[in-house]
Wavefront OBJ file of the C-alpha trace (Angstrom):
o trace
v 6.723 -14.196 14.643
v 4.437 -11.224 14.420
v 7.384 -9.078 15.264
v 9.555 -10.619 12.288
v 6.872 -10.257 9.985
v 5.992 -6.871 10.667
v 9.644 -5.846 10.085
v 9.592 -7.578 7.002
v 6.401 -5.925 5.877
v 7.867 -2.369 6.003
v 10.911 -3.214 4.407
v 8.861 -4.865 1.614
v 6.571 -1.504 1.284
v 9.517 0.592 1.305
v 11.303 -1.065 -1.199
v 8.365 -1.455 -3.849
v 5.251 0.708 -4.112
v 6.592 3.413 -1.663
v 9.687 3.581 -3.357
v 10.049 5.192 -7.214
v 8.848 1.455 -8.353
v 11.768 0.883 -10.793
v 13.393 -1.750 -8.870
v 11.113 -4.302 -7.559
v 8.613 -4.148 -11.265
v 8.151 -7.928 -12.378
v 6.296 -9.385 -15.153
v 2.566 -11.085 -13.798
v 0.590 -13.780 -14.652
v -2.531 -11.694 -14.841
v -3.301 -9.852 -17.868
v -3.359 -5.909 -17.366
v -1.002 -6.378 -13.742
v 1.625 -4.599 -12.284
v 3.132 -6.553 -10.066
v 6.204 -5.838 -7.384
v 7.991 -8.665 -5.467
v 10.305 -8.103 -2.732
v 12.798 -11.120 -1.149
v 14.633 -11.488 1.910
v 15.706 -14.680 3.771
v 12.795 -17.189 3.975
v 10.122 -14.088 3.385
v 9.077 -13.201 0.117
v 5.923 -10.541 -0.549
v 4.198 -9.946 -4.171
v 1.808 -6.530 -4.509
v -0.253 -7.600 -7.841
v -2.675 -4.681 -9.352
v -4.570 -3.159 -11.663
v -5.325 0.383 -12.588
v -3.419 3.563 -11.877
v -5.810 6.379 -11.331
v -8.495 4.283 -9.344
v -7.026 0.654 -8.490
v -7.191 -2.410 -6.824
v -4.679 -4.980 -5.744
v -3.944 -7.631 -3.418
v -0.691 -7.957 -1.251
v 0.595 -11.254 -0.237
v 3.626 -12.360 2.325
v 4.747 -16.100 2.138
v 7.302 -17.900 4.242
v 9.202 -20.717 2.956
v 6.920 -20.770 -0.568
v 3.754 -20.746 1.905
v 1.202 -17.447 1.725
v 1.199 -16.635 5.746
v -0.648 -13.443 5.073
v -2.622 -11.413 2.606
v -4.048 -7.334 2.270
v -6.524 -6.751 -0.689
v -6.861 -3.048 -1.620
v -9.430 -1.163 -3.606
v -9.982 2.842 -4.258
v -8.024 5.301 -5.604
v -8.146 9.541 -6.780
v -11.368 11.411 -6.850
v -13.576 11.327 -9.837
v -14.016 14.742 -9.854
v -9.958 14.910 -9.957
v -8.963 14.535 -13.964
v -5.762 16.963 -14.377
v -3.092 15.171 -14.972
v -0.700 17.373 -12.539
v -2.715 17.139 -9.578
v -3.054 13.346 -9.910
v 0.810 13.410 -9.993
v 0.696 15.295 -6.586
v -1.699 12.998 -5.025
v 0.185 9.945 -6.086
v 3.444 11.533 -5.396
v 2.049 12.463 -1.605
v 0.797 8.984 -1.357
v 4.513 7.137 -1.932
v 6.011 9.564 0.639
v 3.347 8.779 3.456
v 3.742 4.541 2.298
v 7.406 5.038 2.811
v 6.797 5.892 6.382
v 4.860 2.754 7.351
v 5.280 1.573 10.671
v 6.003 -1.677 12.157
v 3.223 -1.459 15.062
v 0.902 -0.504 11.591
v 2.771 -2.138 8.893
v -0.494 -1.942 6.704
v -0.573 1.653 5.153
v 0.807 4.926 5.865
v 1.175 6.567 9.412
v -2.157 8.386 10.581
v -1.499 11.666 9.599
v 1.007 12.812 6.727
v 1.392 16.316 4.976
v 2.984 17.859 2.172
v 2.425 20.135 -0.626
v -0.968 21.403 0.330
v -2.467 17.433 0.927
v -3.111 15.732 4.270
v -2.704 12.129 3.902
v -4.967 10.302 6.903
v -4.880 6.467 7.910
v -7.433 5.158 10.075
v -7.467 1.239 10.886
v -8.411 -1.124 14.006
v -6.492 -4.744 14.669
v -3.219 -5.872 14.154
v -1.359 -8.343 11.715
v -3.680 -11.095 13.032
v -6.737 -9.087 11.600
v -7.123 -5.727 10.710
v -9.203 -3.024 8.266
v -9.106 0.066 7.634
v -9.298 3.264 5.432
v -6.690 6.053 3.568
v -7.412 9.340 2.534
v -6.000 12.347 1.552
v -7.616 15.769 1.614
v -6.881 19.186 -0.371
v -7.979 22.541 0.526
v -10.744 20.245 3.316
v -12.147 18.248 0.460
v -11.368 14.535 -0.336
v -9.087 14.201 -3.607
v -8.664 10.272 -2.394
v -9.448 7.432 -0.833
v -9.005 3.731 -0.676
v -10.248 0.675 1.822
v -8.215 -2.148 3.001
v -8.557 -5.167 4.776
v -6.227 -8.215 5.959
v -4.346 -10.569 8.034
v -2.860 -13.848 8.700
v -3.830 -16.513 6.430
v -4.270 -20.175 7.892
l 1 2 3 4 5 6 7 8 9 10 11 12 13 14 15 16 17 18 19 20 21 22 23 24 25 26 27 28 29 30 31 32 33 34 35 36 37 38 39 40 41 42 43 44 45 46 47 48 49 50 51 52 53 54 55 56 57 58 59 60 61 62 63 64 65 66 67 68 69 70 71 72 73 74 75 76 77 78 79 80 81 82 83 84 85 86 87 88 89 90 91 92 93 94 95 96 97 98 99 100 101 102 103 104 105 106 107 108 109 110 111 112 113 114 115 116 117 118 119 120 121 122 123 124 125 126 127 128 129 130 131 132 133 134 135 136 137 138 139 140 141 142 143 144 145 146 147 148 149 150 151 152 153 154 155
């Protein structure tokens, strides 16, 4: 099962907040949401959250209409990070490093990820079962972002 549901997990990322986000956008209950929902066979996973700049969000994967396991986010650019163009970059950097999830990881990004002057970093401990961990990414040495997750099968 934990095999199957990893798979499904990186096809879900890859197909909704890693990809350009056009696709997969559906309306949410919640006031002030964006929410992206991804289908396949009896698996079905909904990424529902709020803000843009700094954020927060929960991830959920059912199986048959039954939530089987959850990630809640929270974190986002650098405060001291306002222009516009760099927070493009950062977000831009951060979609390309999501798109290469892995299914032994199928949380974040891989551990290390680089392009256009940024070094995107994933550090986390456990598997599907029960995991945390934390993403950054770094410009010039200094941190430009970060964000904290935590997760795992829901009984």
């Amino acid at each position: 099962m934990h095999a199957e549901l990893a798979a499904f997990l990186v096809a879900a990322k890859r197909n909704t907040h890693a990809s350009d986000g056009n696709g997969s956008a559906s309306a949410s209950a919640l006031t002030g949401a964006r929410q992206r929902d991804y289908r396949a066979e009896r698996f079905a996973y909904r990424d529902v959250h709020f803000g843009l700049a700094r954020f927060s969000g929960q991830e959920t994967v059912s199986l048959d209409d039954r939530v089987i396991w959850s990630m809640v986010y929270c974190g986002g650019v650098a405060p001291a990070v306002t222009d516009e163009a760099a927070i493009a970059l950062i977000h831009s950097c951060l979609r390309q490093a999501l798109y290469i999830v892995e299914a032994e990881r199928p949380f974040r990004g891989p551990r290390a990820f680089g392009r256009d002057g940024l070094r995107y970093l994933d550090d986390s401990e456990g598997d599907l079962a029960a995991f945390r961990g934390a993403e950054r990414i770094m410009r010039d040495g200094a941190l430009v972002y970060r964000l904290e997750y935590c997760g795992g099968l829901v009984r």
